[in-house]
N, C-alpha and C positions, 0 to 999 in steps of 0.2 A: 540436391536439397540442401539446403543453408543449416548450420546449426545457431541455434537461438539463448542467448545470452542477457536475462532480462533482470536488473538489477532494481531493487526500491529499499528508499529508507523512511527513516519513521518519525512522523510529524518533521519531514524537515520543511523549510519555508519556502515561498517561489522566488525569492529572491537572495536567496544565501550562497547561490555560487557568483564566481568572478564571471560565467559567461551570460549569469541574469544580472549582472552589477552591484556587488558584495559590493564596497570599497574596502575591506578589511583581510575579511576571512578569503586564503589561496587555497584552490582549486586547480592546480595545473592540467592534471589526469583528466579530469570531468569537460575543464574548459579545450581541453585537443580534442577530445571524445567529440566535440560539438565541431569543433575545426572540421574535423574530418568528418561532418555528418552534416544532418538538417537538425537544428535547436528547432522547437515548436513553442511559441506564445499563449498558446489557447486551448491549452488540456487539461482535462480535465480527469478529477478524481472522486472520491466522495468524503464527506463530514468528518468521517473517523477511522479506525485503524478498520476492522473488521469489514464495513460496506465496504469499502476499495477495494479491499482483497477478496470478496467474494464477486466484485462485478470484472474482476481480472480473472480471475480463474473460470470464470462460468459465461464471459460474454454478454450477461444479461445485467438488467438493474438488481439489486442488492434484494429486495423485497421480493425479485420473483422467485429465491432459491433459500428463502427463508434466513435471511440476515436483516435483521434491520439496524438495532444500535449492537454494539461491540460484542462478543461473546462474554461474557462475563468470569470470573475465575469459580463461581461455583456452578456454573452451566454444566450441568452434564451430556448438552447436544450441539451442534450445530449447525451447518450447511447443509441443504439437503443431502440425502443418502444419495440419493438417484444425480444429481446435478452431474454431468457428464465436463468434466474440466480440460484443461489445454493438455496436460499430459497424456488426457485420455487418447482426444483428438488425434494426437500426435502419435501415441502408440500403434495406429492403426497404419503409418508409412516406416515401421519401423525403428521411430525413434527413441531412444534413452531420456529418461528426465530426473531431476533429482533437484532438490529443493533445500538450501542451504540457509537456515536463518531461522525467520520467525514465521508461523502458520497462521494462528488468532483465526481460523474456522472450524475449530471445535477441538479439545484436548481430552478428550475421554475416548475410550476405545469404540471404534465403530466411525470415527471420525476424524481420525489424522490423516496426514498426507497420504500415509502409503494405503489407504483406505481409496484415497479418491485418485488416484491414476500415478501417484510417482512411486521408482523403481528404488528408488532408496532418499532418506531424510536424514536431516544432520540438525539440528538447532531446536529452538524455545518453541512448544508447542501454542501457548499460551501468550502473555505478557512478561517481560524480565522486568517484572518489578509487583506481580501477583504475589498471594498468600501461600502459597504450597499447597493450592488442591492437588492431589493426582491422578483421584476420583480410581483408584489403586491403577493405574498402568504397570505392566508387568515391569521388571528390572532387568536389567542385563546380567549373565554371568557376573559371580565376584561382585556385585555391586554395595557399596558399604556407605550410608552416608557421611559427610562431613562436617565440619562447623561444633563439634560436640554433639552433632545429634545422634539417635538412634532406627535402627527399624522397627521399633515400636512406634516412635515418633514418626514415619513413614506412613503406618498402615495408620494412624490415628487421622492421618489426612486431615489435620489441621494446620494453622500457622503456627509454626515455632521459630519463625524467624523475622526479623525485620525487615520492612518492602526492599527488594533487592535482595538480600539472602537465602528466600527462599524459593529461588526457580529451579523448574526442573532440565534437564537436560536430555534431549532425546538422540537414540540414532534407531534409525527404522521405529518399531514398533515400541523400545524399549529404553525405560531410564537407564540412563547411562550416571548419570553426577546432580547429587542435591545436597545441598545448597550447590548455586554455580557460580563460581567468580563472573560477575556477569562484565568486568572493567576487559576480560581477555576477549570477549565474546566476536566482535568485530575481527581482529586476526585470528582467531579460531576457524571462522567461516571463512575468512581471504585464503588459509593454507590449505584447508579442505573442498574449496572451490578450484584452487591450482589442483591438486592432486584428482579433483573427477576431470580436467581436461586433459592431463596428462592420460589418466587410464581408458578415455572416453574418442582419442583422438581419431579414431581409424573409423566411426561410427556415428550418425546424426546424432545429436542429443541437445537436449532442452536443459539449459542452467537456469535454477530460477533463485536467485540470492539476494535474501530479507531481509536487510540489517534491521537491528533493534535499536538503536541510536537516529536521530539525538533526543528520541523521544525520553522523557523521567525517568530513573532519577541519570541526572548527566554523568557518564560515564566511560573513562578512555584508557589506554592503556598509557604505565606511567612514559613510556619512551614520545607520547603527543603530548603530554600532560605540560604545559606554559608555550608552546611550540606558535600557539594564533595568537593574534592582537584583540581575537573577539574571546578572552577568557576561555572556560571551558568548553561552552558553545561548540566557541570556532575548531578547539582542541577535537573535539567530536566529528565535525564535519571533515575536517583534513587528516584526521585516520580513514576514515571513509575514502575519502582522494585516493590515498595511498592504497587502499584497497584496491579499487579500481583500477588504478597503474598496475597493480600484481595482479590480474586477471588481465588485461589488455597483452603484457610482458609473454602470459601463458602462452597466450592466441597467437603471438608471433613465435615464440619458440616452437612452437608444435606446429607451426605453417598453415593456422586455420584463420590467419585474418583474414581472409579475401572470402574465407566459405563461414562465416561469420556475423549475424545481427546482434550490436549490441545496443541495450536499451538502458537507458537510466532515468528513476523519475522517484515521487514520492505518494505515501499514500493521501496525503493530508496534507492541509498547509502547519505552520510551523504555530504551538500554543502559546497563549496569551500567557501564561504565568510563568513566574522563571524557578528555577530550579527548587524540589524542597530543602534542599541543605546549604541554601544560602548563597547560589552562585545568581548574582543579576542578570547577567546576557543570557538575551535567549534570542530566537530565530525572528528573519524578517521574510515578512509577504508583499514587499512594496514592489513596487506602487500600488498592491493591491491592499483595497479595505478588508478588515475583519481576520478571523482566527481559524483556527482548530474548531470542529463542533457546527461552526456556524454556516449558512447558506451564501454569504457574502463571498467573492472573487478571492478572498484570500484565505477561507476556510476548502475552499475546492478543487480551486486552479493552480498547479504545481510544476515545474518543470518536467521538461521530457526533450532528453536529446537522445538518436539514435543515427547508428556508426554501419555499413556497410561497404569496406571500402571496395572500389571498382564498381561497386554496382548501385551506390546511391552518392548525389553529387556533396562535394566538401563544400563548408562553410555559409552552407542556406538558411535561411529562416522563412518556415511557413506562420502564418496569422489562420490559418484555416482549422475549425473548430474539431477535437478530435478527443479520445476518452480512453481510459483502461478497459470497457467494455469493447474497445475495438482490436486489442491483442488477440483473443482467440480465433474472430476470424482472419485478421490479418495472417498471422501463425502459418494455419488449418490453407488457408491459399498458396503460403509459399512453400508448404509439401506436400500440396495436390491433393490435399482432402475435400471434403462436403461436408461438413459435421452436423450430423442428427441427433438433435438432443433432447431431453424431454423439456428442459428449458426453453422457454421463447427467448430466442438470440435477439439481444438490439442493437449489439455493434456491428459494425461494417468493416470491410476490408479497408483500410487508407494508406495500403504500399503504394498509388499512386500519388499520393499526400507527400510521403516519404522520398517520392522520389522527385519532387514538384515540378512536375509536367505542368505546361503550360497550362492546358487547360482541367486541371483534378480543383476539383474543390470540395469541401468538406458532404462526406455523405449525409451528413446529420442537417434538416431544416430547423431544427430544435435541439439545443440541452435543456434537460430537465433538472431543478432543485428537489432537495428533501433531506428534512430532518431524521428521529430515528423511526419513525413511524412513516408506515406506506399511504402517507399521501405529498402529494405533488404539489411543492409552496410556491413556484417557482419555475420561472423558461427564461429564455434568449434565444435569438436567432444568430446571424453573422455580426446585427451590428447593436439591438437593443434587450436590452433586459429587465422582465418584469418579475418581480415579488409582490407572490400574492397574499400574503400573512400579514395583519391586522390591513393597516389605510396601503393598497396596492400603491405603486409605485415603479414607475421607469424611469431606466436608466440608458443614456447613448454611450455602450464601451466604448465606439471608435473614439469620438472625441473629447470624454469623461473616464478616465477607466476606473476613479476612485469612487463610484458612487455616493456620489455628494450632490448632484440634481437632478429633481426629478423633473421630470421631462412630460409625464403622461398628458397634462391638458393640452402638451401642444402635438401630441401625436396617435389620436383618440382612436384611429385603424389599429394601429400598432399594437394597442391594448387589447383591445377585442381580437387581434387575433392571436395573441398571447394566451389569453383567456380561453378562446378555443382552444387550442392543441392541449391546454393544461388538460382541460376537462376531455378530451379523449382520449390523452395518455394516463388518464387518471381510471378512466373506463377500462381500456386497455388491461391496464397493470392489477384491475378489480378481477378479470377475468380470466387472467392468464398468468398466473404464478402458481408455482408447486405450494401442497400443504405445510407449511413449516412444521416441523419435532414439537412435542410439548415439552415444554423447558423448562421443570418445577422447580429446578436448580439456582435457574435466572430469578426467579419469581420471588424466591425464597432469599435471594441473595438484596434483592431490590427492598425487600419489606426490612431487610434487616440494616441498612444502607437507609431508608426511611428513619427508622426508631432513632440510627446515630446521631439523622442530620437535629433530628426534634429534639434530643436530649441534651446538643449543644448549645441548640438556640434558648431551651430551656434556663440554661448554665449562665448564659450569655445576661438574659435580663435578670438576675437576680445580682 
């Protein structure tokens, strides 16, 4: 059985590494990673931080396990309870998992990692650049906070700090550090992901490692800090590199490269605005159109290079359509499981994808789009893409991939049968998704996020 090594980072762009053709920002670690692997063109993710990470861990669309938009920092729930996850899977052939980075599927007790199938957690429950809800998570031994605060300031469980000062820090169940330097955060996770394969070596196990970078506020340690030609951006992305070379570096010292999958990708494409503290550069999705948030190719479509060496071929590139809902079956295949879940699975296994057999082609006849709300704006097939939100619209990826024409009156099947599968996966997904948590937390956070934007615009015309 292979051990599994599945790395993502946060809002980065589909085109900000050297092997999707940065001209700028160096990547060397990422761009071997691909050398030695299959780069994939056409995978996919979802809108934002939280969908992606729950249709990766749960194998299904994001709304059937009660995610829709991002968990919120005064959400007191998240993913469903019951949602049976990859670690789960996994633990049933024996293997270890541990979750090194950022979670953003729920930060209140009853829903953190070690709640949904891993054996131990190390990283930002939440978002590193939240208020300091902690919605009271217990402490660690000794725990004292920092910054001037107090633990009254703790249990008050409000913001006493500035976006970015006031994250929490988790290992297992328990705060460990608040405020968290959040510039250390990325070598934090690199050294504590070297040390689970060192103590992990002799035994399967599942690394699942979530950088919080390069997503807001832009953030690096000072040893990257003027290091890229793309500003701090690029500073961000090339500690990341370096990351992944000290996890590649493990795998060979400890002689697990050969019994080793490793994966890299993103949750989201990389966001439209740049930094709030003044730094210009920010992330590219070209030649894909559109952002972070949005339904467009480069709010969804993200890079995915993955590395087996001896057992999957160097230097390949599939165009064959493929998802983060397709990890946990993938996974759950390569150590002989069947996973039963109360979720309806919609990914597929695509190690023959991976391994690009002549004749494997994408399990998927359809991807589906969607915003934060469970319904379905949006398909493609292999080669055309309809959006169905306001005047529909198709688009020919193969020989357009910027969606800039639309194409529909000249291919009126095409649309129709776009239009059907929307409307049966939309049936589908009515009928078969778990109850989501009632989330007064969210509700209450949204109304209050409402009054601020109205008080602005109030501000604004006077």
């Amino acid at each position: 059985m292979p051990n599994f090594v599945f790395i993502m980072t946060d809002d980065q762009g589909y085109g900000d590494l050297g092997c999707y053709g940065h001209p700028t920002i160096k990547t060397p670690n990422i761009d071997a990673l691909a050398a030695r692997g299959v780069r994939f063109t056409d995978f996919y993710a979802r809108q934002k931080c939280s969908p992606a990470r729950a249709s990766l861990m749960s194998g299904a669309y994001n709304f059937r396990v009660g995610i829709g938009s991002i968990v919120y920092p005064h959400s007191s729930v998240g993913m469903c309870k019951e949602t049976v996850t990859i670690p789960e899977v996994l633990k049933e052939k024996g293997y270890t998992s541990a979750l090194i980075g950022k979670w953003h599927l729920g930060h209140a007790l009853g829903y953190l990692p070690t709640d949904q199938g891993f054996d131990s957690y190390f990283g930002v429950p939440g978002t590193n650049h939240g208020d300091a809800m902690n919605h009271g998570l217990p402490v660690a031994d000794g725990f004292k906070p920092g910054g001037g605060l107090t633990m009254e300031d703790y249990q008050a469980d409000a913001d006493k700090g500035t976006h970015g000062r006031s994250t929490v820090l988790m290992r297992d169940a328990r705060v460990i550090e608040w405020p968290t330097d959040i510039t250390q955060l990325t070598k934090r996770y690199t050294l504590e992901s070297v040390e689970f394969i060192k103590e992990n070596k002799g035994k399967p196990f599942f690394l699942y490692i979530a950088h919080n970078t390069p997503h807001h506020p832009f953030t690096v340690d000072a040893s990257f800090r003027g290091r890229s030609a793309h500003g701090l951006y690029g500073d961000m992305i090339e500690e990341i590199d370096w990351s992944v070379g000290e996890v590649l570096q493990a795998l060979k010292e400890n002689g697990l490269e050969k019994k080793t999958i490793v994966a890299f990708t993103s949750d989201n494409g990389a966001d439209s605005k740049p930094d709030r503290n003044g730094n210009v550069e920010k992330g590219s999705n070209l030649p894909l159109k559109g952002w972070k948030g949005s339904s467009e190719e480069g709010g969804v479509r993200v890079p995915f290079v993955v590395s087996w060496p001896g057992t999957l071929p160097e230097g390949n590139e599939t165009g064959e359509m493929a998802s983060l809902m397709d990890i946990l079956p993938t996974f759950a295949a390569l150590a002989g499981n069947e996973p039963k879940t109360p979720q309806k699975i919609d990914g597929k296994n695509i190690f023959p994808i991976m391994q690009c057999l002549h004749e494997a082609k994408s399990p998927h006849p359809y991807i589906y789009y969607a915003g934060n709300l469970p319904k379905i704006t949006g398909a493609r097939n292999s080669r055309f893409k309809l959006t169905s939100r306001g005047n529909p619209a198709l688009y020919d990826l193969q020989s357009e991939i910027g969606e800039t024409k639309d194409v529909a009156a000249e291919h009126p099947e095409v649309v129709q049968e776009l239009e059907a599968a929307i409307e049966a996966f939309q049936k589908d997904l009515d009928q078969h998704s778990l109850e989501a948590p009632f989330d007064a937390g969210q509700a209450a956070y949204l109304k209050t996020r409402e009054k601020e934007s109205s008080k602005k615009n109030r501000e604004k015309k006077r």
